[in-house]
C-alpha positions in Angstrom: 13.5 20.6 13.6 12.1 22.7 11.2 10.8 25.3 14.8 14.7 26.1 15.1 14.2 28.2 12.5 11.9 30.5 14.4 9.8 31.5 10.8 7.1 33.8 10.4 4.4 34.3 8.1 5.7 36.2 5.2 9.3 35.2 6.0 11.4 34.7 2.7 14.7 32.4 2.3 16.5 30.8 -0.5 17.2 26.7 0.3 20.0 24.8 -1.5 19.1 21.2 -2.1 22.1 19.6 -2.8 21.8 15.8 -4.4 24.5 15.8 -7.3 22.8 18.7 -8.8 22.9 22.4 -6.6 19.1 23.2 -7.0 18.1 26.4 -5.3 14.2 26.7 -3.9 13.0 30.3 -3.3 10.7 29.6 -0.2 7.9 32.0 1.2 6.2 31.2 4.4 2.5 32.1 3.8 0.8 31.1 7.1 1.8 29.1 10.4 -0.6 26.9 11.7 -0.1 26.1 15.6 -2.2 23.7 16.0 -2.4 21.8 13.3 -1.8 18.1 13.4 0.7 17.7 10.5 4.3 16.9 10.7 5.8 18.5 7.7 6.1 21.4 5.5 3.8 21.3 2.3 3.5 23.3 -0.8 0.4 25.5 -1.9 2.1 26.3 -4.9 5.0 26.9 -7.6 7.2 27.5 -10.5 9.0 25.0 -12.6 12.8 25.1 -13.2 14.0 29.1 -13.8 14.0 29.4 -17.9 11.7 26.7 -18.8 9.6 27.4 -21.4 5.7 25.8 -22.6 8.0 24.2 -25.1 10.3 22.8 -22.9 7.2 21.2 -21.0 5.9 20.2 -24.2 8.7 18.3 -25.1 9.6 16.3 -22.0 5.7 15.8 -22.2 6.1 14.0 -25.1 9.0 11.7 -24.8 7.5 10.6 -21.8 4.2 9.4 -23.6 6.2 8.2 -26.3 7.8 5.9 -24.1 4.9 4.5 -22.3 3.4 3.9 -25.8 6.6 2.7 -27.4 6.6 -0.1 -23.9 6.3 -3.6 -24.3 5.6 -6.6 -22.0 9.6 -6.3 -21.0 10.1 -2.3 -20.3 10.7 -1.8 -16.8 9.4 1.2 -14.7 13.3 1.9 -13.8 13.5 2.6 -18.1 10.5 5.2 -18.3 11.6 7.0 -15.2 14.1 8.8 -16.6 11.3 10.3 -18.8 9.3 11.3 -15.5 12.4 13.3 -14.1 13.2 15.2 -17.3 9.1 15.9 -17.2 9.8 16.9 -13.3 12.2 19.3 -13.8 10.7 21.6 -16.4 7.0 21.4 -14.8 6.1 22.2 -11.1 4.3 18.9 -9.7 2.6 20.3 -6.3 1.8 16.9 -5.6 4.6 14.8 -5.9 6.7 17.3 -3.7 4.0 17.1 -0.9 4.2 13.6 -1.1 8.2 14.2 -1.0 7.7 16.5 2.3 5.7 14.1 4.0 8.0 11.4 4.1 11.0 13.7 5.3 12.6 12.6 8.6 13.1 16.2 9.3 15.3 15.1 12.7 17.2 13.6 10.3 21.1 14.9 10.7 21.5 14.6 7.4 19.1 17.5 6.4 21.0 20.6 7.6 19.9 23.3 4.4 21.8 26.2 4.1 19.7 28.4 4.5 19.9 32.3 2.7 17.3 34.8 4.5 16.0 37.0 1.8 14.3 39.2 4.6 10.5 39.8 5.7 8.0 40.7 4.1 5.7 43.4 5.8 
């Protein structure tokens, strides 16, 4: 469980999610809440990918409308998704990674991060 960790406010690590793609998450704990009811990490804010630029954002903004418009009775969601991921990984969606977070099993065996501590912050 996510306790093991033993983190406290203002504690800083890097976390390597590792699905095809090495994607490194700079995390900052901004406040524990002990009694709160929710199971799960969630995100207050963020960045988009390291190097993306307005134009970047821009662009995979606009392929992705251009391929809703450019749908017909026959394009599949599985077709315009690839437009949503490119879209995803140049602009931070706060959202969709809470909605990620909640549905993590995080007794799961599978999710053991490496985790890098970056230090405290005091």
């Amino acid at each position: 469980m996510i306790d093991d960790f033993a983190f406290d406010a203002g504690d800083r690590f890097t976390y390597e999610y590792n699905f095809f793609e090495h994607w490194l998450h700079d995390i900052r704990v901004e406040a524990i809440y002990e009694n709160s009811t929710l199971k799960a990490p969630f995100c207050i804010s963020g960045h988009g990918m390291p190097g993306a630029t307005a134009a970047d954002e821009f662009d995979k903004t606009l392929a992705f409308l251009e391929a809703i418009v450019n749908a017909d009775d026959e394009t599949t969601v599985g077709e315009i998704r690839p437009f949503a991921d490119d879209l995803d990984a140049v602009r931070f969606n706060r959202h969709k990674i809470n909605r990620q977070l909640s549905r993590l099993d995080l007794a799961s065996p599978v999710l053991e991060p490496e985790v890098i501590w970056l230090g405290r912050r005091r």
